[in-house]
Structure formats: C-alpha cells, structure tokens
N, C-alpha and C positions, 0 to 999 in steps of 0.2 A: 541735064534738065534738073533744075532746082524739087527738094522733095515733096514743095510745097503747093508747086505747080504737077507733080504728079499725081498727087492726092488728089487734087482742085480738078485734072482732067479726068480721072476714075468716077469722082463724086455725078458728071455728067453724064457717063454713058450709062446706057438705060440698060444694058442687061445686068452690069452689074448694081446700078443702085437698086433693081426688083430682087436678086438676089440678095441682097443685104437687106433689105429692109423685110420682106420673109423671114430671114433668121433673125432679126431683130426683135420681130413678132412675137415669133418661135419661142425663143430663148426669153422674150421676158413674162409669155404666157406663163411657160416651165418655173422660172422663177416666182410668179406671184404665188401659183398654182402649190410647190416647194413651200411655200414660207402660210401658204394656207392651211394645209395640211401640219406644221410642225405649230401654228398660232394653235387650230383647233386640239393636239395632241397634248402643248402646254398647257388649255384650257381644261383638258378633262383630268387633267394630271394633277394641278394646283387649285380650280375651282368647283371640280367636282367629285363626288365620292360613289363607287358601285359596291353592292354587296353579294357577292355569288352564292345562291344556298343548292347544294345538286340535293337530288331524291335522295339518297341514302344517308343524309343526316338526319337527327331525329328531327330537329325541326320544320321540317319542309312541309308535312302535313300541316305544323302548325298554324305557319306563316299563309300558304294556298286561302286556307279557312277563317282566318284574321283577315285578309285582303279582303274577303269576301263581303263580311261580316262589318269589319272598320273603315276598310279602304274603300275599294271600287265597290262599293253597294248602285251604282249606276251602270255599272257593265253588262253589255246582252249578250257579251262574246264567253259562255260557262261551261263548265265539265258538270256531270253528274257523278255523283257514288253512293250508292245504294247501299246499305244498313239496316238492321232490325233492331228494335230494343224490345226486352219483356216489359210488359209494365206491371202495376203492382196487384193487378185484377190475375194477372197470368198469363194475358195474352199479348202476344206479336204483333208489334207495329211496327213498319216499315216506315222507312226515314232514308228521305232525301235531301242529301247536301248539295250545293251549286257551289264550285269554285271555279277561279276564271281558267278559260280553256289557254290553250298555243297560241301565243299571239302576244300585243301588246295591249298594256293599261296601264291608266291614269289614275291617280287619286293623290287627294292634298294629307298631310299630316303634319302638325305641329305648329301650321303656318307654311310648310315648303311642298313643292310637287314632288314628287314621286312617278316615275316613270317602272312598269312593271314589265319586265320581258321572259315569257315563260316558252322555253324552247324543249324539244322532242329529236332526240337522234333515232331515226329507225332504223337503222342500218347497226346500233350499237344496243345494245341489250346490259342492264346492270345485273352480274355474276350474283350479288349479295341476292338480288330481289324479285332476279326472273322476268324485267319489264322491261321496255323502251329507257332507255336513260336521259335523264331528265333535266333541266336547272333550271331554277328562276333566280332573275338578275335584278335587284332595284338601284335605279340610280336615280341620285338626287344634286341638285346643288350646296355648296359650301363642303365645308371640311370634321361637321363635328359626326364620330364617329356615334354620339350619345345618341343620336337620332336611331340611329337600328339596332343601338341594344334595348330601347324603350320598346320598339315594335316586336323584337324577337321574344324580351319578356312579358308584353302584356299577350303575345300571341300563347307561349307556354302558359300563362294564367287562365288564361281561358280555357284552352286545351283542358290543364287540370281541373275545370270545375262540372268538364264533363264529366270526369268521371269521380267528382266527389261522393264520399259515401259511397262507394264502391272499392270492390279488390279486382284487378286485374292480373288472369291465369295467364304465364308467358309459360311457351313450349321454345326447345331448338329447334329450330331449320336451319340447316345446311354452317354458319359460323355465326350465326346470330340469334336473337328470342325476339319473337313474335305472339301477339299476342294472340290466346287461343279460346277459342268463343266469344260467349259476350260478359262485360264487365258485370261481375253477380254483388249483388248487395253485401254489405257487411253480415259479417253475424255476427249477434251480442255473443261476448264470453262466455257470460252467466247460462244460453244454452246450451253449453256442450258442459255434463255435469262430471265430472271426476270427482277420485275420494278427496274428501277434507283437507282442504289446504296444500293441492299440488297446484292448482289451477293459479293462485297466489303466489306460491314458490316460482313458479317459470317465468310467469309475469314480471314478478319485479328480478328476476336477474337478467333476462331481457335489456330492460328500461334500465336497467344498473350498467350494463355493458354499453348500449345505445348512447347515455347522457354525460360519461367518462370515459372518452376515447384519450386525453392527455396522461388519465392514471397509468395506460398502456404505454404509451410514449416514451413517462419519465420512467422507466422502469426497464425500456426496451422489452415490453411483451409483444408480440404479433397480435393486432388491433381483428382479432375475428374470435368467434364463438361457436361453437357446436352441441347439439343437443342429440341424445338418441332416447328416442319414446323407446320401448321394447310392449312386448304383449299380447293376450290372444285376439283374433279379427274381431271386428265388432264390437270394440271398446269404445274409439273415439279419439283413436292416435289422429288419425288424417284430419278429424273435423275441431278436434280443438287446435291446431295447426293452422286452419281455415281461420277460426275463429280470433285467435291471437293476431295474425296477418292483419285482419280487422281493427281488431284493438289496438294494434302500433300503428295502424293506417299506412301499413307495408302491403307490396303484392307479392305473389308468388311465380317463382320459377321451377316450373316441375320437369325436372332432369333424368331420363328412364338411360339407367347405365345398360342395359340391356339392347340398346337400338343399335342396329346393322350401321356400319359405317362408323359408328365415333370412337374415335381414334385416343392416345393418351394427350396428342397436342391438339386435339380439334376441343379436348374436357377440359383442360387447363385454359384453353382461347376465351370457351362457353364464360369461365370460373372468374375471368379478367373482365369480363368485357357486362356484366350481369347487370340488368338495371337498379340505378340505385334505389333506394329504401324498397329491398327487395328482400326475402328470405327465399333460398334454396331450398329445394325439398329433392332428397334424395329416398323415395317411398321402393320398400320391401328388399334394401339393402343386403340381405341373406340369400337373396334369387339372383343374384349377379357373379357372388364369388363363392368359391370353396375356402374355406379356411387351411392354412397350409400345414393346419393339425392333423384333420383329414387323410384317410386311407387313398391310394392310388386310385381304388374305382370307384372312392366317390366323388374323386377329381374328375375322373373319367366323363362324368355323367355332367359336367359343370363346359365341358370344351366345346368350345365353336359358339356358345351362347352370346358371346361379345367378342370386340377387338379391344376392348379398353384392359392393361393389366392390372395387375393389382397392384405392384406398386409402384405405378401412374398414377392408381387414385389417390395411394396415398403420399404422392409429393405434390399434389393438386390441393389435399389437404394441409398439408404440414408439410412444405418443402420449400427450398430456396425457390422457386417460381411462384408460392403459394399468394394469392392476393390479399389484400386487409380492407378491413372496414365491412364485416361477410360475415351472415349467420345464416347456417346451416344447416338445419333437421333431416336426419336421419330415424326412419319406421322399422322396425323389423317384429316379424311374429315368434322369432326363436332366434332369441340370445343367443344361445351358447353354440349355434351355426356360425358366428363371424367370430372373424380370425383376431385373436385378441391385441394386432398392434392397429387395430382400424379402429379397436373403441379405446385407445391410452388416451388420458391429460393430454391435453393438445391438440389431439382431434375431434376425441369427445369429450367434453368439459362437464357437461351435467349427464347423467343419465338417469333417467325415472321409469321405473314399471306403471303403468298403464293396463288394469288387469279388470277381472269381475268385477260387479258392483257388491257392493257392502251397503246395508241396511238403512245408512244413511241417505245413501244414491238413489235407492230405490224409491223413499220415502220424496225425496226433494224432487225424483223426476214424475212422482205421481200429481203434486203440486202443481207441477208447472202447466199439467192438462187439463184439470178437474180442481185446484183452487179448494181442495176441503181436507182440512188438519187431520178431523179423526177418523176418517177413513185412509187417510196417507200411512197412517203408522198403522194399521190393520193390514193392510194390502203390505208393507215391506215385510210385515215379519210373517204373514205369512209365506212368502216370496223364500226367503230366506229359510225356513220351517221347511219348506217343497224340497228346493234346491240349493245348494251352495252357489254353483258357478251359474252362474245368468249376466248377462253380457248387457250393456245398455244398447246396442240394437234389436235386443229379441224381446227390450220391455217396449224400448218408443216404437221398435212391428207390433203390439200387442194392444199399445192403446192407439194406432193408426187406425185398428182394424176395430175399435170400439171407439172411435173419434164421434160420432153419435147416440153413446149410451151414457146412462147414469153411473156415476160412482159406486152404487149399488149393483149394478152389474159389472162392472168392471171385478169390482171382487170376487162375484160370484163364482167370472168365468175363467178363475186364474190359471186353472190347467192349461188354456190354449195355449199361452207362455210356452211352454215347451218343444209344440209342434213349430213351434219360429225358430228352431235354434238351427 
C-alpha cells in the first residue's frame, strides 16, 4: 500500500484523528503558553526596571516615608510608627507617621507609574535588627536607572531635614549604631566656655583636617584624626565635644569600651562601618585599660572589666585594618593612668588639658546669665580670692540654683559655690 494512502486511511479513523488532535491541542496550548511566558520574561527584562531596597539598608526608612509623603499620598492600605519629639517649651509630643503597610501600591513619578511591593517574611527574622525581614520592590517602566536615584535622593533630603539643626547620639547594638534617644538640638559653641583660645584651637584644626583630605593623600598620611581632652570632671570635656558635633553639623557615636561582649573584631567592624560625618567619642578612656607601666595588682584589679585588648584598640586606632576619613575624641580624668603608646602622634594628634576655670571663665560665664559687666569682674575675682580650683559645673550649679535672683545676690551668696563641688 502506497504511503500516501496510508496516511489518507489513518487521517479517517476516528480514534486516532481525536487522539491527535488532543495532542495537537495539547502541544500547541504548551507552546503558546512556552513563548508567553519567555515574551512576558523578555518584557520585564528589556522594558522594565525593578529596584529591591530590604529593611537593613539605610534607606528603607527613607524611601517607606517618601512613598508616603510624595508618592502613594492616596493609599488607605498604612503602618503606623509611633515617636515623641521634645519641643522647645520642653514638653513631649507624640508623633505619628503612616507608611504603606504589606501589600501593593500605586503612584505616578516623573510622568511614569510606579508600582510598590512591600513584603514581610515571618518565618525569617533580620539578625542585624531583631525584626520580621523585610523588602520593598519598585517597579517601573522603561530603562533609565535616573528615575530611582532621583527618588532615593530626594527621599534621603527629606530624611535629613528632619533632623536639621539637630545632633543625632548613635549607641552599638550588636554589629551596628543605632540611634539612641531623640535627636537634641545643637549647642552653640560659644556655651560651653573653656580658657582663652582653646575652644578656637580645636575648632579650626578640626575644619583644617575636615577641608584637606588630599593634603593627606599626596603625602600618604592616614586620612583620620584624634584628639584627647584630659582633666578634672566637671570641666566640660563631654559638653564642648557636644558642642563642636554641633558646630561641624557632625553627630556622635558614643563607644563604652567597657561593655560585656565587644570583641577586638566586633570594635574594628564598629570603627569601619560608623556613620559618616560622624565624630567618635571614646569617654573616660582610663576606666577601660591598665597601662602596661602599671604594677601586677593594679592590672589585677583592671581584669574581666572587657573583652576588648589593648592592643586591639590600638590597631583599630593606628593599624593596618584602621579605617580613614575618622575623628576620634578620646576624655580621660587622669593622664598619667593611660599607657603612653595609646596617646603617641598617630593616635593622638592633639592633646589639650581641659582643667579649672581661670578668672576669665568665671567672669565670661557670669555674663552669659546676668548680662552685667561690673558685677562680672567682682563675682570672678572674688571666685578666685575664695578658691583656686572651681570647676565650670559647680559655677553653672551655682547660678542654676540662683537662676531667679539678682546679680546682687548672686554675689553675695558666693560661698554656696562650694557646697556644689
């Protein structure tokens, strides 16, 4: 039988032309189905762009609060996060923010949509931050990547302008800094009063290290700076520290070498990783280590107080792992307690004592309460006539405590100056 004729008698019988044409079905469902899937695959590949931000970047708060704010301002699907601010009266107001909850959103930007996908793994928990972990996804049409760096930076602009005019205190948790209470106002420099002309000195070497990072460069210096206040308490090491923070419109990372658990690689991770325009503050440096000058038992009495060594700290300072672009303040109340290769060139570059007030102090801190010349210079030199050592916390406890008397009294009752000390 011709094969043509076999074909032509197959083509007739009816069990097999329902089986074939089933799998003809079949097979060209699968196919269209096949070339569906790799059309829409090509399409997201070549005509559209996503941008994945998870919770433990920094900007994810930013971006949640920006959608909010810029984008989905129509969305009823919101998270709450509760907040206090001080205000300038003194008192606590509570502050609630809405950002969009789990789920999807819409919003147009630039002229293009915007599609928002904010998702929640609860079965996975983020190790950095102790929470559900987290990602929002934006996807948009076209291919220009310009679109999400405009959104990520007007979202960090914003961000920043909360907390303008403000210094923000970062504490460690666990391998990262968080920020710890609430963002406190600047302090002017001019309050925190030190002797003549040191408050000037620190200032402009500061801003001299800060505005020539190339002079480091071309010279192969290591691009970081260290400062150590020394003195007795209640001078004003910590508050002009504050105060400077301020004046460079830096925040602070306050670093206790003392806490249970940190390690010599968990302080060098801290040391790396530290937000920028940020000053470290390593406060009462002498209650951490024994100097290796030091007798056995006075080492004795120094062990088990950390896990960080000593000289961990000091290749965290000055060592091949040490990071750049980092300024450092270091407080101590007794010099001659630390071990003298922790304050050499290099690791501490300036060091300033930070001590009594002198006549001038006194005179310029009486000023700044009472605004009256000739009783300023009566009130220091008597000050100084009493006592030599008088501290600027035992004068500003003095006129705190006479914050509603005359300059006339103030003078009168200069003895109680002493009972503050």
């Amino acid at each position: 039988m011709p094969i043509t004729e076999y074909i032509a008698s197959l083509s007739q019988n009816p069990y097999f032309g329902a089986g074939f044409g089933l799998f003809g079905v079949g097979a060209g469902a699968a196919i269209l189905r096949k070339g569906f899937q790799t059309s829409m695959m090509l399409f997201r590949r070549h005509c559209m762009i996503t941008l994945e931000v998870p919770c433990r970047d920094k900007s994810y708060q930013w971006l949640l609060h920006w959608i909010t704010q810029k984008g989905a301002r129509k969305t009823q699907h919101l998270s709450v996060e509760t907040s206090f601010l001080q205000k300038d009266t003194g008192q606590i107001k509570t502050k609630y923010d809405f950002i969009p909850s789990v789920g999807q959103h819409f919003f147009r930007y630039q002229g293009a949509w915007i599609k928002v996908d904010r998702t929640r793994e609860q079965q996975t928990l983020d190790l950095h931050m102790g929470i559900p972990f987290e990602t929002v996804t934006l996807t948009s049409f076209g291919s220009n990547k310009q679109l999400y760096y405009d959104i990520l930076e007007e979202a960090r602009t914003m961000a920043l302008k909360q907390h303008e005019g403000m210094t923000v205190m970062y504490t460690a948790m666990g391998s990262e800094w968080r920020p710890f209470g609430h963002p406190r106002r600047r302090r002017p420099l001019h309050s925190v009063v030190l002797r003549n002309g040191l408050t000037d000195k620190i200032l402009a070497d500061c801003l001299d290290f800060i505005e020539n990072p190339s002079w480091y460069t071309d010279r192969g210096i290591p691009y970081r700076r260290g400062y150590l206040l020394y003195g007795p308490p209640g001078c004003g090491k910590s508050s002009f520290i504050m105060a400077l923070a301020g004046e460079l419109e830096y925040n602070i990372c306050v670093l206790n070498l003392s806490e249970r658990g940190l390690t010599d690689d968990r302080l060098n991770h801290l040391l790396s990783v530290a937000p920028q325009q940020s000053i470290i503050l390593l406060e009462d440096i002498d209650a951490a280590f024994a100097s290796r000058e030091d007798t056995s038992m006075q080492k004795a009495a120094y062990e088990g107080l950390n896990r960080v060594t000593f000289s961990g700290l000091l290749n965290c300072l000055d060592g091949v792992a040490s990071t750049e672009a980092r300024i450092v303040f270091m407080t101590t109340n007794y010099l001659e307690r630390l071990d003298p290769a922790l304050v050499r060139p290099g690791r501490v570059d300036m060091k300033e004592y930070v001590g009594y007030c002198d006549e001038s102090q006194v005179e310029l801190m009486f000023l700044r309460f009472y605004k009256d010349a000739e009783h300023a210079k009566t009130f220091a030199r008597k000050v100084m006539e009493t006592k030599k050592n008088v501290s600027p916390a035992q004068i500003q406890g003095y006129f705190m405590f006479h914050k509603h008397s005359s300059p006339v009294e103030v003078l009168n009752n200069i003895d109680v100056i002493w009972t503050l000390g």
